[in-house]
PDBQT receptor file of N, H, CA, C and O in Angstrom, charges set to zero:
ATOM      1  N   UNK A   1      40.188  32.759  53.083  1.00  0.00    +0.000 N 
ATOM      2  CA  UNK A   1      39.337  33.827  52.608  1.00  0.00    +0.000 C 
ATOM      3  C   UNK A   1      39.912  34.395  51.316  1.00  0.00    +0.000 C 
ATOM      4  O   UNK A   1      41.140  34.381  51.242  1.00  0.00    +0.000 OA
ATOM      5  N   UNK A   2      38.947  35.096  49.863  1.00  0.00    +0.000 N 
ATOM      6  H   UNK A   2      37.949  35.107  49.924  1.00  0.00    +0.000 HD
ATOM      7  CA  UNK A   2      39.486  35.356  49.409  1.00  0.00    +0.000 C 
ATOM      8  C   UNK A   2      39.770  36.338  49.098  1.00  0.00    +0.000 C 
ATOM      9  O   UNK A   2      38.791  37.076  49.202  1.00  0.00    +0.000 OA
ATOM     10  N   UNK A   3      40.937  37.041  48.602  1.00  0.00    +0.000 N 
ATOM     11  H   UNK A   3      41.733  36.441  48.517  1.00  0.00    +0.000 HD
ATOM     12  CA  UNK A   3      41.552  38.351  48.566  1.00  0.00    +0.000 C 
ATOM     13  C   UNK A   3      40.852  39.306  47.478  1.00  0.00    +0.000 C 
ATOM     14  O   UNK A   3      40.915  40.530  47.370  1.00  0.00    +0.000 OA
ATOM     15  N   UNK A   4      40.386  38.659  46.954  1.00  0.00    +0.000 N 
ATOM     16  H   UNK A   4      40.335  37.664  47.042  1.00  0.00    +0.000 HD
ATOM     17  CA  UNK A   4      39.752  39.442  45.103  1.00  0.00    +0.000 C 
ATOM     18  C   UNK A   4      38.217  40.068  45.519  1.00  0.00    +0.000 C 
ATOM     19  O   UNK A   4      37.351  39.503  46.188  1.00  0.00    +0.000 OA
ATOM     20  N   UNK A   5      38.168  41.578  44.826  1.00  0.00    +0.000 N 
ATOM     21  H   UNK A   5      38.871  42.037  44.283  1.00  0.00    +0.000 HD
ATOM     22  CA  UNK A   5      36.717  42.145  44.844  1.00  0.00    +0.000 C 
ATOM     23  C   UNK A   5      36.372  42.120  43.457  1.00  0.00    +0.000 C 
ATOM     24  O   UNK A   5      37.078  42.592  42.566  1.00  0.00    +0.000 OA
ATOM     25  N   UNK A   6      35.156  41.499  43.283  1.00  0.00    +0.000 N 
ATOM     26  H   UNK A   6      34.583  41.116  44.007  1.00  0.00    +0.000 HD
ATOM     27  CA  UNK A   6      34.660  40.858  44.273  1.00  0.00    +0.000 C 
ATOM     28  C   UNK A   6      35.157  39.435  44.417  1.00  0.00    +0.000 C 
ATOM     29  O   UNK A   6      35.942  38.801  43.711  1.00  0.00    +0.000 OA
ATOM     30  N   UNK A   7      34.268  38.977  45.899  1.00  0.00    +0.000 N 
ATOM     31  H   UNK A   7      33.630  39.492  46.472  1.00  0.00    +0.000 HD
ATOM     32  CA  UNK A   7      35.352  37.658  46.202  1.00  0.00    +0.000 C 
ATOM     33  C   UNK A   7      34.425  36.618  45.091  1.00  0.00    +0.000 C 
ATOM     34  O   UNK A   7      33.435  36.835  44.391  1.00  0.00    +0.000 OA
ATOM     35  N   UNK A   8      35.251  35.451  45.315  1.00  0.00    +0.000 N 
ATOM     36  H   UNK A   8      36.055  35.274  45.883  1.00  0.00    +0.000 HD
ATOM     37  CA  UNK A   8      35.471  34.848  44.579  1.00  0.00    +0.000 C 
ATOM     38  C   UNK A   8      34.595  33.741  45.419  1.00  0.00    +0.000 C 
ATOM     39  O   UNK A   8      34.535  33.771  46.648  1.00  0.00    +0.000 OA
ATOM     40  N   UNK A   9      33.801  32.582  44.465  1.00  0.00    +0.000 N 
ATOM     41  H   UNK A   9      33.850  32.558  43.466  1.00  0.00    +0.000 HD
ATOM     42  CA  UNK A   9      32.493  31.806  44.858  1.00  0.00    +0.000 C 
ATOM     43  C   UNK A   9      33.183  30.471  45.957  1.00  0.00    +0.000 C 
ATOM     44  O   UNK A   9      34.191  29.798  45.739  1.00  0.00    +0.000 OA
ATOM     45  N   UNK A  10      32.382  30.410  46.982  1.00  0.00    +0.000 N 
ATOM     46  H   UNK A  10      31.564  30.956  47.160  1.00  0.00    +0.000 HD
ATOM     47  CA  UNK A  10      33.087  29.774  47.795  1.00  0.00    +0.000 C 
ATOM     48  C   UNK A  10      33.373  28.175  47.319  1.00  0.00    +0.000 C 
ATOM     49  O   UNK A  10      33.133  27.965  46.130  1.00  0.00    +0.000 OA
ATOM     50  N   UNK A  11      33.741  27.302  47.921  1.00  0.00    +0.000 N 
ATOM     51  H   UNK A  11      33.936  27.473  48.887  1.00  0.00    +0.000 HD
ATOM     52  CA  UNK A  11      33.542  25.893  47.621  1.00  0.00    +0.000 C 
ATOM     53  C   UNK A  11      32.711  25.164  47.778  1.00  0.00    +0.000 C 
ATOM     54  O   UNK A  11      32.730  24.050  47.254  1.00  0.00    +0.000 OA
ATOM     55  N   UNK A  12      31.571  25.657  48.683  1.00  0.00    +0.000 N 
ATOM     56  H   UNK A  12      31.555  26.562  49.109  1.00  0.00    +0.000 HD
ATOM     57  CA  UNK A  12      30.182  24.931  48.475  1.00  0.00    +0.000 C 
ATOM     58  C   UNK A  12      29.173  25.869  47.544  1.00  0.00    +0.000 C 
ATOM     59  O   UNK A  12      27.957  25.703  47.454  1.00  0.00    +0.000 OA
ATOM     60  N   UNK A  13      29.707  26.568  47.086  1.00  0.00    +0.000 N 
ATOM     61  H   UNK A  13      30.696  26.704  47.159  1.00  0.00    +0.000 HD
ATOM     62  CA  UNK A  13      28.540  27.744  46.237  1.00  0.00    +0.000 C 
ATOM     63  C   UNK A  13      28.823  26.202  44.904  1.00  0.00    +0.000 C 
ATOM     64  O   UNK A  13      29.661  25.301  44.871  1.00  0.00    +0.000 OA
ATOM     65  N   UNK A  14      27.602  26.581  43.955  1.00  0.00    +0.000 N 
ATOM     66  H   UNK A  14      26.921  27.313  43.982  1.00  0.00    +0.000 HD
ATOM     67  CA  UNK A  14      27.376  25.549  43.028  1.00  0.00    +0.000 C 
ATOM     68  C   UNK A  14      28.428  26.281  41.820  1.00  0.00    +0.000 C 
ATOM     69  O   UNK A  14      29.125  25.583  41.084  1.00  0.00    +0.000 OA
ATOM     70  N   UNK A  15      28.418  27.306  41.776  1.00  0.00    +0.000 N 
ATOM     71  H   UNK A  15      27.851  27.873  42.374  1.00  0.00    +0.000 HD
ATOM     72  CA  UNK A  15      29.507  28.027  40.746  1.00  0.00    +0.000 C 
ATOM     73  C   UNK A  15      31.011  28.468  41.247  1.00  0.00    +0.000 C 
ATOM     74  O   UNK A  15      31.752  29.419  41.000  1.00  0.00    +0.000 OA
ATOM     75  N   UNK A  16      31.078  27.414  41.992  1.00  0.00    +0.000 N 
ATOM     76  H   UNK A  16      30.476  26.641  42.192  1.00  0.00    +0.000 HD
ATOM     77  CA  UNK A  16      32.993  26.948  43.123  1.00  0.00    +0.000 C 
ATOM     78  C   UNK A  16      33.374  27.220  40.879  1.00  0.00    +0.000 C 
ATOM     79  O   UNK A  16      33.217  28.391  40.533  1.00  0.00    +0.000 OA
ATOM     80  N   UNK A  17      33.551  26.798  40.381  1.00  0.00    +0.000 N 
ATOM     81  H   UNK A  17      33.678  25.846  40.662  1.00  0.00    +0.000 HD
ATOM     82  CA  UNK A  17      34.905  26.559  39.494  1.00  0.00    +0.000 C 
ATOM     83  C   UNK A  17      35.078  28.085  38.742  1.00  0.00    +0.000 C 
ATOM     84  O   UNK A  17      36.035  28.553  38.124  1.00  0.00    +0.000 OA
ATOM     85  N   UNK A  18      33.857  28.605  39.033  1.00  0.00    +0.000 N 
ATOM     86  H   UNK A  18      33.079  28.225  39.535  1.00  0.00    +0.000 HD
ATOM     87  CA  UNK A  18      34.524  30.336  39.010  1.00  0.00    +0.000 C 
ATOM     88  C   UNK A  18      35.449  30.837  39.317  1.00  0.00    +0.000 C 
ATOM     89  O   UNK A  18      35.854  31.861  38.768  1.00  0.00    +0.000 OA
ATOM     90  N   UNK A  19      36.185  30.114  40.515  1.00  0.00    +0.000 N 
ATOM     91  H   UNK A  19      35.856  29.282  40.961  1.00  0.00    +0.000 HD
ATOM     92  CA  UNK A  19      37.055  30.840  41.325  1.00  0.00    +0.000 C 
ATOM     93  C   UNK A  19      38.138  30.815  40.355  1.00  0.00    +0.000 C 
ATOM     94  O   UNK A  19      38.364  30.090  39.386  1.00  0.00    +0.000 OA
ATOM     95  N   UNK A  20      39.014  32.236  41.106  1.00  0.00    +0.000 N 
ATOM     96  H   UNK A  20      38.831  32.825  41.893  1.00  0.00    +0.000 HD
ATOM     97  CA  UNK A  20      40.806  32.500  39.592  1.00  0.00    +0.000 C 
ATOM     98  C   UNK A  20      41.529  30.967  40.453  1.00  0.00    +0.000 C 
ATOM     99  O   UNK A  20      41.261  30.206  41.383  1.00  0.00    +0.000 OA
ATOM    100  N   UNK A  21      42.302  31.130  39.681  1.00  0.00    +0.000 N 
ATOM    101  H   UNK A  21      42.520  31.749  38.926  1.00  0.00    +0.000 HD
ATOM    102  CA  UNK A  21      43.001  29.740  39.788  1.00  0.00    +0.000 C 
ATOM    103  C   UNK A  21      44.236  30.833  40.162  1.00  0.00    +0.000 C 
ATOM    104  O   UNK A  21      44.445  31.995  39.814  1.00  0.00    +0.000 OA
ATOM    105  N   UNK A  22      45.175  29.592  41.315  1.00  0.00    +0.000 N 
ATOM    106  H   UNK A  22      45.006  28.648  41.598  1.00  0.00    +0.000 HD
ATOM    107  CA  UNK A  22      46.097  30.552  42.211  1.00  0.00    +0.000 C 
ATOM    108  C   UNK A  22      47.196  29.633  41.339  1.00  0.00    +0.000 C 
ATOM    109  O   UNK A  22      48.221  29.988  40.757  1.00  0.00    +0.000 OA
ATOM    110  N   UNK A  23      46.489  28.127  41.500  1.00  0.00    +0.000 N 
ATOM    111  H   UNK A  23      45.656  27.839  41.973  1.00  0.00    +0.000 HD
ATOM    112  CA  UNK A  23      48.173  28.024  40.825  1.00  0.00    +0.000 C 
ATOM    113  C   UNK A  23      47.165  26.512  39.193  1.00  0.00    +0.000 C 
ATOM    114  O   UNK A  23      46.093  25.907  39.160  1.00  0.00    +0.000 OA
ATOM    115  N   UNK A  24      48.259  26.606  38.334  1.00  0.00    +0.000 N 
ATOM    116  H   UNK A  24      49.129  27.098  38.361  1.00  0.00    +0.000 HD
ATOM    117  CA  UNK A  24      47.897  25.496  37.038  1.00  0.00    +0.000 C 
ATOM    118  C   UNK A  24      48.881  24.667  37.082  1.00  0.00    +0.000 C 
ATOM    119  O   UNK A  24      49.932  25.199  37.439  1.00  0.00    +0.000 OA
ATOM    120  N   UNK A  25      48.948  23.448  36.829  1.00  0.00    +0.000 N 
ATOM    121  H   UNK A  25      48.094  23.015  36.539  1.00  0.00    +0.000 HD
ATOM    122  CA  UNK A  25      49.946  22.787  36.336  1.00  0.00    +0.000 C 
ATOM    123  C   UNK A  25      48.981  21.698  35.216  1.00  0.00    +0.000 C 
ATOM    124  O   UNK A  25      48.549  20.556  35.370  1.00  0.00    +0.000 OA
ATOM    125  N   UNK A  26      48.912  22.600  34.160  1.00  0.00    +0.000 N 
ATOM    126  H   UNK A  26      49.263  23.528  34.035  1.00  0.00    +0.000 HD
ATOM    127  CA  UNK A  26      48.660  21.501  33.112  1.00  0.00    +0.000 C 
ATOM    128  C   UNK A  26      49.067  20.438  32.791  1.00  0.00    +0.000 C 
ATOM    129  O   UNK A  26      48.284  19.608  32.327  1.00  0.00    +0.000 OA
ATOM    130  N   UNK A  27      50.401  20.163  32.945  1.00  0.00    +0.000 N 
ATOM    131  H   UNK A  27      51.037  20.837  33.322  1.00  0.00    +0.000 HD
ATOM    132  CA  UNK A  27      51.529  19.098  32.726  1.00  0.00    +0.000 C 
ATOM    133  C   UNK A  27      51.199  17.975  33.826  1.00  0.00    +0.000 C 
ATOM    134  O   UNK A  27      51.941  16.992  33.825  1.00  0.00    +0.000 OA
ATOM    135  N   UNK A  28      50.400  18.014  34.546  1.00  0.00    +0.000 N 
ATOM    136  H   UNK A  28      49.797  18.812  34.547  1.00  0.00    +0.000 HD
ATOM    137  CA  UNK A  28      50.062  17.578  35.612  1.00  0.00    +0.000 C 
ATOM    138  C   UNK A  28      48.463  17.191  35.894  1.00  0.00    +0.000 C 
ATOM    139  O   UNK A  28      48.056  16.317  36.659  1.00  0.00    +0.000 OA
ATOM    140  N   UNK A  29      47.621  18.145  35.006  1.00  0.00    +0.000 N 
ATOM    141  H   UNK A  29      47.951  18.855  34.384  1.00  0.00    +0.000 HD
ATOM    142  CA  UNK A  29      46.291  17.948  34.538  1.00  0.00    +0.000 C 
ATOM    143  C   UNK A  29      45.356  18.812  35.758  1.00  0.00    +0.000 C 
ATOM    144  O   UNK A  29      44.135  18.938  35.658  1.00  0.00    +0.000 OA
ATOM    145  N   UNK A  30      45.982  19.245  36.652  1.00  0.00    +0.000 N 
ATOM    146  H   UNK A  30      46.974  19.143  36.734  1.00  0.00    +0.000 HD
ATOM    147  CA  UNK A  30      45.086  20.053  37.900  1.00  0.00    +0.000 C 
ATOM    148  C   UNK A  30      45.643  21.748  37.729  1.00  0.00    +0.000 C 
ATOM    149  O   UNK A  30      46.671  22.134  37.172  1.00  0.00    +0.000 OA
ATOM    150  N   UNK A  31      44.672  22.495  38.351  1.00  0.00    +0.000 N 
ATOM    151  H   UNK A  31      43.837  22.182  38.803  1.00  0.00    +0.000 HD
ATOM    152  CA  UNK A  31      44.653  23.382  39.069  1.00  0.00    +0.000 C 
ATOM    153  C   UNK A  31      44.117  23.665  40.162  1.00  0.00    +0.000 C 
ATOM    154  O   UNK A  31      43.113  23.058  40.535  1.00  0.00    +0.000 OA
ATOM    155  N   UNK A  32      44.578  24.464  40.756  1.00  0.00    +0.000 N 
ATOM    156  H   UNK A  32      45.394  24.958  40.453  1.00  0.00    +0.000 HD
ATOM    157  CA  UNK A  32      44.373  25.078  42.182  1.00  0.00    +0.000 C 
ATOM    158  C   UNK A  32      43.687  26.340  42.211  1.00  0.00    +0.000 C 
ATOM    159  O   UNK A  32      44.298  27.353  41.873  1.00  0.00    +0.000 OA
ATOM    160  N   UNK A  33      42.287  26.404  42.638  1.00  0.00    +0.000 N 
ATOM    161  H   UNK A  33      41.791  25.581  42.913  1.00  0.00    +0.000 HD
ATOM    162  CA  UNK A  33      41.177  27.604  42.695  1.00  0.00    +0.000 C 
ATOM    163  C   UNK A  33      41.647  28.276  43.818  1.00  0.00    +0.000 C 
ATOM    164  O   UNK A  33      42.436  27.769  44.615  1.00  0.00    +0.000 OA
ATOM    165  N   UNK A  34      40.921  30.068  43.963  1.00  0.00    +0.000 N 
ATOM    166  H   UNK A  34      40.281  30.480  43.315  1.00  0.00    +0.000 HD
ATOM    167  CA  UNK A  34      41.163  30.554  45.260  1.00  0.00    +0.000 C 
ATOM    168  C   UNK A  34      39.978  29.910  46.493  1.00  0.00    +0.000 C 
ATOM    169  O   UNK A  34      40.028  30.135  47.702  1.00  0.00    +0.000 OA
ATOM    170  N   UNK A  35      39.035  29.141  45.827  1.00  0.00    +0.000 N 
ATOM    171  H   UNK A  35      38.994  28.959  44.844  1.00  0.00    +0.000 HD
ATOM    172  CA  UNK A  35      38.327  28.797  47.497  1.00  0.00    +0.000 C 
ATOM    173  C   UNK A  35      38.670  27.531  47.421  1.00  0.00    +0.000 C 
ATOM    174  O   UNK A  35      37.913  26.602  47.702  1.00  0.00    +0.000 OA
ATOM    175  N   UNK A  36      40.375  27.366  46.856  1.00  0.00    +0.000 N 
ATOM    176  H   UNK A  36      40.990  28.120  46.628  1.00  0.00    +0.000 HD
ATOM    177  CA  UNK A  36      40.756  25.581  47.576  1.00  0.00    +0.000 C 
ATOM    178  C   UNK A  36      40.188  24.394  47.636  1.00  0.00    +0.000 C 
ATOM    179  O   UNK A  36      40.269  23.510  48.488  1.00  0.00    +0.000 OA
ATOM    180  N   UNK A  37      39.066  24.529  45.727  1.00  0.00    +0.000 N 
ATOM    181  H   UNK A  37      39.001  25.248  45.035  1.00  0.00    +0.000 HD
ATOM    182  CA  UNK A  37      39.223  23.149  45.406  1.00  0.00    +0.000 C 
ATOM    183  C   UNK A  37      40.097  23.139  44.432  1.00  0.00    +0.000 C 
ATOM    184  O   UNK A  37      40.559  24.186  43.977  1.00  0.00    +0.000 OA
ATOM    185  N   UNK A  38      40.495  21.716  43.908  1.00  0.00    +0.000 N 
ATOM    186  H   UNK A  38      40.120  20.866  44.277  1.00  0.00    +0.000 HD
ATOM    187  CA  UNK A  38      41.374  21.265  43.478  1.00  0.00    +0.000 C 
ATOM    188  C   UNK A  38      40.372  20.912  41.797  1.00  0.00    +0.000 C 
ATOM    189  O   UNK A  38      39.592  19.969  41.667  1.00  0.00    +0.000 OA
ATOM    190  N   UNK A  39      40.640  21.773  40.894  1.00  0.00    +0.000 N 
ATOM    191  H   UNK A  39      41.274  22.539  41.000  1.00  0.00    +0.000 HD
ATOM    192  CA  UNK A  39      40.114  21.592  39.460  1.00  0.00    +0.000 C 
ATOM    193  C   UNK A  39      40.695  20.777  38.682  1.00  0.00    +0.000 C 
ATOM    194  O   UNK A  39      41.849  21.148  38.472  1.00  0.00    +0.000 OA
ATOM    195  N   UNK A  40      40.305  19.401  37.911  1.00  0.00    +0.000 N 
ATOM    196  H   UNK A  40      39.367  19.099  38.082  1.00  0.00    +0.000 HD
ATOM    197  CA  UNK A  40      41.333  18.353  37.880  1.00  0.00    +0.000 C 
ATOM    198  C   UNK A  40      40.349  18.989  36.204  1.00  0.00    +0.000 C 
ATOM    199  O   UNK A  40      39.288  19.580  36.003  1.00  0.00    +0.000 OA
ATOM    200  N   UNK A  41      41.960  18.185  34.956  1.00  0.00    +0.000 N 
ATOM    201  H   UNK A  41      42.822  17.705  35.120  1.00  0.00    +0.000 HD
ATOM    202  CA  UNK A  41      41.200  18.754  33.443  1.00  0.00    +0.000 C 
ATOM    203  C   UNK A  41      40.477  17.788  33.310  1.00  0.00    +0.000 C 
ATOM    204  O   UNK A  41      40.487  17.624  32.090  1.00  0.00    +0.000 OA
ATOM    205  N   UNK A  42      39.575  16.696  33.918  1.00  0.00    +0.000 N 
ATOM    206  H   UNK A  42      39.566  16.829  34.910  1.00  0.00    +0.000 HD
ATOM    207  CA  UNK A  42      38.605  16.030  33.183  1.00  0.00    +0.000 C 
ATOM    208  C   UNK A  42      37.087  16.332  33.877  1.00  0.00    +0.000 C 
ATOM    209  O   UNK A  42      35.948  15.865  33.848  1.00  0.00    +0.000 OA
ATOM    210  N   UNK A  43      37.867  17.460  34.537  1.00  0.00    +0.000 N 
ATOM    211  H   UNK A  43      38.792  17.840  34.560  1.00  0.00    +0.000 HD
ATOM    212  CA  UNK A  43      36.111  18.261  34.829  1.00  0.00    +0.000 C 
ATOM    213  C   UNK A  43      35.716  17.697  36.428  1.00  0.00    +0.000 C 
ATOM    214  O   UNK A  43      34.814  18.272  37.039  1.00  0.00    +0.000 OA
ATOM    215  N   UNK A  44      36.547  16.390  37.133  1.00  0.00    +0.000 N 
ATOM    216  H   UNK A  44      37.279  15.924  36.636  1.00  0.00    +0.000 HD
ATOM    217  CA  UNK A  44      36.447  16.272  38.530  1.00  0.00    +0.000 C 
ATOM    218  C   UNK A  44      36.848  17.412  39.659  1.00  0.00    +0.000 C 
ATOM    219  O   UNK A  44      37.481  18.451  39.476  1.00  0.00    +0.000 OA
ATOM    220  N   UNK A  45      36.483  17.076  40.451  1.00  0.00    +0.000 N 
ATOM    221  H   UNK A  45      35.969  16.232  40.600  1.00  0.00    +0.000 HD
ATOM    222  CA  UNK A  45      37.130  18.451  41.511  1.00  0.00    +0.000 C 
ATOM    223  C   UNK A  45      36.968  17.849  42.832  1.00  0.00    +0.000 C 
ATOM    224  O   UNK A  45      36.014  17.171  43.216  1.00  0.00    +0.000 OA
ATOM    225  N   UNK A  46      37.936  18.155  43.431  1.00  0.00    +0.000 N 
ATOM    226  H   UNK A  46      38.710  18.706  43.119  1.00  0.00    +0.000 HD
ATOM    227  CA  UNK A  46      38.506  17.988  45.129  1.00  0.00    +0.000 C 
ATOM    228  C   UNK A  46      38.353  18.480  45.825  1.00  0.00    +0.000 C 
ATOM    229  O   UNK A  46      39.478  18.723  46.259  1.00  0.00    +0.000 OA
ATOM    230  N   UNK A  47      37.187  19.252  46.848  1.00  0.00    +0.000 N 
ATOM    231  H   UNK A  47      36.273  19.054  46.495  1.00  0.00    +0.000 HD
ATOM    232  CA  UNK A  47      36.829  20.303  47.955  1.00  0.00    +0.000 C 
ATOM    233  C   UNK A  47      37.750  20.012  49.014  1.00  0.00    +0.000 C 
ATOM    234  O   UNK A  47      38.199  18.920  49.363  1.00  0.00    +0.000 OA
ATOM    235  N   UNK A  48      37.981  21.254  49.509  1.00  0.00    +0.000 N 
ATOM    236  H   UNK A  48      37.617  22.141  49.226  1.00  0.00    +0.000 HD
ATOM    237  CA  UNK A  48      38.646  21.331  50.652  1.00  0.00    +0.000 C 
ATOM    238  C   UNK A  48      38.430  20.559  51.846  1.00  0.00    +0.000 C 
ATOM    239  O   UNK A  48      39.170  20.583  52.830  1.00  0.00    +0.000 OA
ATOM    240  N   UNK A  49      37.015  19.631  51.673  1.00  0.00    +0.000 N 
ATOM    241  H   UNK A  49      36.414  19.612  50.874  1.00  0.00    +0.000 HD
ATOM    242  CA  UNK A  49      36.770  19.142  53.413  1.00  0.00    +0.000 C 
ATOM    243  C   UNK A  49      36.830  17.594  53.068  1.00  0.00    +0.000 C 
ATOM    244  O   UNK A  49      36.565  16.689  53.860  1.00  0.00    +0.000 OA
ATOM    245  N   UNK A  50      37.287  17.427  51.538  1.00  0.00    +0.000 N 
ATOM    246  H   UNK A  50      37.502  18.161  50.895  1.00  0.00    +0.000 HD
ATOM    247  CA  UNK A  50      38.220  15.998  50.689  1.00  0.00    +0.000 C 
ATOM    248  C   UNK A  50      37.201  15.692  50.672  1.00  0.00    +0.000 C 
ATOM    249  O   UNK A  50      37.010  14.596  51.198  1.00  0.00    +0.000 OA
ATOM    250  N   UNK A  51      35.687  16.564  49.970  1.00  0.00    +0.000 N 
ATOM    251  H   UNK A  51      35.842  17.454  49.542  1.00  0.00    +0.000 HD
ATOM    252  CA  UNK A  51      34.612  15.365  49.067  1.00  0.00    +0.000 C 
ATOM    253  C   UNK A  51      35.200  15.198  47.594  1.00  0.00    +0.000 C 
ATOM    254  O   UNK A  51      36.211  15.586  47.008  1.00  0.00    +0.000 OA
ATOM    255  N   UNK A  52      34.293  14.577  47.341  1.00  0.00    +0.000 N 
ATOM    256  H   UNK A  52      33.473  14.262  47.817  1.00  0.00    +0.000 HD
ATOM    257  CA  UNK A  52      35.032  14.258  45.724  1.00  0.00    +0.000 C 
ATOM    258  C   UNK A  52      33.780  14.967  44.837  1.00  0.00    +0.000 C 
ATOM    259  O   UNK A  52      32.587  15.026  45.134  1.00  0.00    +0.000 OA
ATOM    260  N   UNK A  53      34.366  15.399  43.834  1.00  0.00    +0.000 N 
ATOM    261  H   UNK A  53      35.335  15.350  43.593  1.00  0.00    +0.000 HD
ATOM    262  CA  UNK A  53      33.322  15.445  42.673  1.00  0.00    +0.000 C 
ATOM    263  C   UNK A  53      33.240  15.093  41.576  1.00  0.00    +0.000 C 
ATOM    264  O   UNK A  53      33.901  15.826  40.841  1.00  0.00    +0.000 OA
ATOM    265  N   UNK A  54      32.740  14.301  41.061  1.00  0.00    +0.000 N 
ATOM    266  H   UNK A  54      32.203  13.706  41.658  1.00  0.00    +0.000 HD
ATOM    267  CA  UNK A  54      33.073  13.677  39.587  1.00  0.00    +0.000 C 
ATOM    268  C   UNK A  54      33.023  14.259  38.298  1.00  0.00    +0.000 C 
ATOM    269  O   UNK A  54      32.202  15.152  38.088  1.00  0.00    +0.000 OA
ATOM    270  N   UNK A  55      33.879  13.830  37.302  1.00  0.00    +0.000 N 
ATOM    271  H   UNK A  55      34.546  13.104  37.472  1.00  0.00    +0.000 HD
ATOM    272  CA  UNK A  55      33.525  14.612  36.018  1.00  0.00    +0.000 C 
ATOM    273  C   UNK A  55      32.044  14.722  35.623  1.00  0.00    +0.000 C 
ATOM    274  O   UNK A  55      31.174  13.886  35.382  1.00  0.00    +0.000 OA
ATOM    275  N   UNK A  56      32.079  15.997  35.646  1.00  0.00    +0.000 N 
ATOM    276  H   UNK A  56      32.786  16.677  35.842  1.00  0.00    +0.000 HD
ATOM    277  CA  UNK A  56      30.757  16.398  34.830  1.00  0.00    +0.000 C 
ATOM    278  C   UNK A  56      30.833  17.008  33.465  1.00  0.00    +0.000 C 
ATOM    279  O   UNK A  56      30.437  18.117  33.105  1.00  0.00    +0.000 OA
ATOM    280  N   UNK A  57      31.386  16.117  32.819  1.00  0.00    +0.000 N 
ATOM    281  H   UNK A  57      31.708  15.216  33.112  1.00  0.00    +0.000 HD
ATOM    282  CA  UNK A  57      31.606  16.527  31.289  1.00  0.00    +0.000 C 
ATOM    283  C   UNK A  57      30.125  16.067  30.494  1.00  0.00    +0.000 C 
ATOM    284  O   UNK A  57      29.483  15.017  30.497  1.00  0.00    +0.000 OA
ATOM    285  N   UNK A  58      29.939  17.335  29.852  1.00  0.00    +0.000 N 
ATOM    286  H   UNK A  58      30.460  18.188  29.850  1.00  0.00    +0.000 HD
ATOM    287  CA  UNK A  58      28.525  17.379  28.662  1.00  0.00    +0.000 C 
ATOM    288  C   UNK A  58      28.578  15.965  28.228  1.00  0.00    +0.000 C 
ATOM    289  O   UNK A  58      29.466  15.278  28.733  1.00  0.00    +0.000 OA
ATOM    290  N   UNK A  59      27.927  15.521  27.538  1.00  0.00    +0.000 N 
ATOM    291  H   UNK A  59      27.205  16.079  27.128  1.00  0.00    +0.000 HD
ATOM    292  CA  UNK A  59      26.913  14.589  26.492  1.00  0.00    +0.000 C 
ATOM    293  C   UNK A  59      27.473  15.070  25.404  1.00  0.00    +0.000 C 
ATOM    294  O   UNK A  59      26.875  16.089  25.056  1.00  0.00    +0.000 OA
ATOM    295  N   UNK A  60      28.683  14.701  24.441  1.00  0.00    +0.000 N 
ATOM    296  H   UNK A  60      29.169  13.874  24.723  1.00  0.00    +0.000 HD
ATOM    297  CA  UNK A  60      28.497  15.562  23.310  1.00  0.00    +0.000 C 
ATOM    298  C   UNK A  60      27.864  14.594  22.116  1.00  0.00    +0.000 C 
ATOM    299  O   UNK A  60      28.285  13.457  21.901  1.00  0.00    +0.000 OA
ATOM    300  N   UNK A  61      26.657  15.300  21.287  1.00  0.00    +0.000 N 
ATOM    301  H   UNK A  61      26.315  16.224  21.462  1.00  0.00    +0.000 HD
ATOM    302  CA  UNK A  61      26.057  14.229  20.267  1.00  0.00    +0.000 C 
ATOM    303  C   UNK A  61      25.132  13.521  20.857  1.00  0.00    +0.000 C 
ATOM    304  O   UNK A  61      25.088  12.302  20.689  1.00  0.00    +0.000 OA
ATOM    305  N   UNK A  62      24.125  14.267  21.750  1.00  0.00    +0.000 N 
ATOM    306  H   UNK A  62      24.161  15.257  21.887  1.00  0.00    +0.000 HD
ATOM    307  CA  UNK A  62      23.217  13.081  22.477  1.00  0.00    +0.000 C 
ATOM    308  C   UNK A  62      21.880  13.888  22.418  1.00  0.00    +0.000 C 
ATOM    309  O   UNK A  62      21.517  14.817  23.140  1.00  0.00    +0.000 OA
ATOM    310  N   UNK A  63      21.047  13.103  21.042  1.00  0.00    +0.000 N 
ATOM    311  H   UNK A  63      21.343  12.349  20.455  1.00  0.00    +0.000 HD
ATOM    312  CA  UNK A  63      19.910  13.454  20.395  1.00  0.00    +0.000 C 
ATOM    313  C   UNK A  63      18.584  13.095  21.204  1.00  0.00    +0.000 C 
ATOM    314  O   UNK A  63      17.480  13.361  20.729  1.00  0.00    +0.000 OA
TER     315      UNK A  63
């Protein structure tokens, strides 16, 4: 559960990467959200019940 008012978007809410990040390790390319998915820097993400989500990085330049 999360501790922050207001709380923070769960892991099945569609706006999960809202959540504050508890812990970063850039050097490493992930962070760690408070509703415990796993924010990877190429925009994938890891839910807590181990679905996967794939990068959803923009289109950049696509007329």
């Amino acid at each position: 559960m999360c501790p922050h008012q207001p709380s923070c978007p769960s892991a099945e809410a569609l706006d999960r990467e809202a959540a504050r990040t508890m812990a970063a390790h850039p050097e490493q390319g992930w962070s760690l959200l408070c509703n415990g998915v796993v924010l990877f820097d190429d925009t994938g993400e890891l839910l807590p019940d181990g679905a996967v989500i794939e990068p959803h990085r923009p289109l950049a330049g696509v007329a």
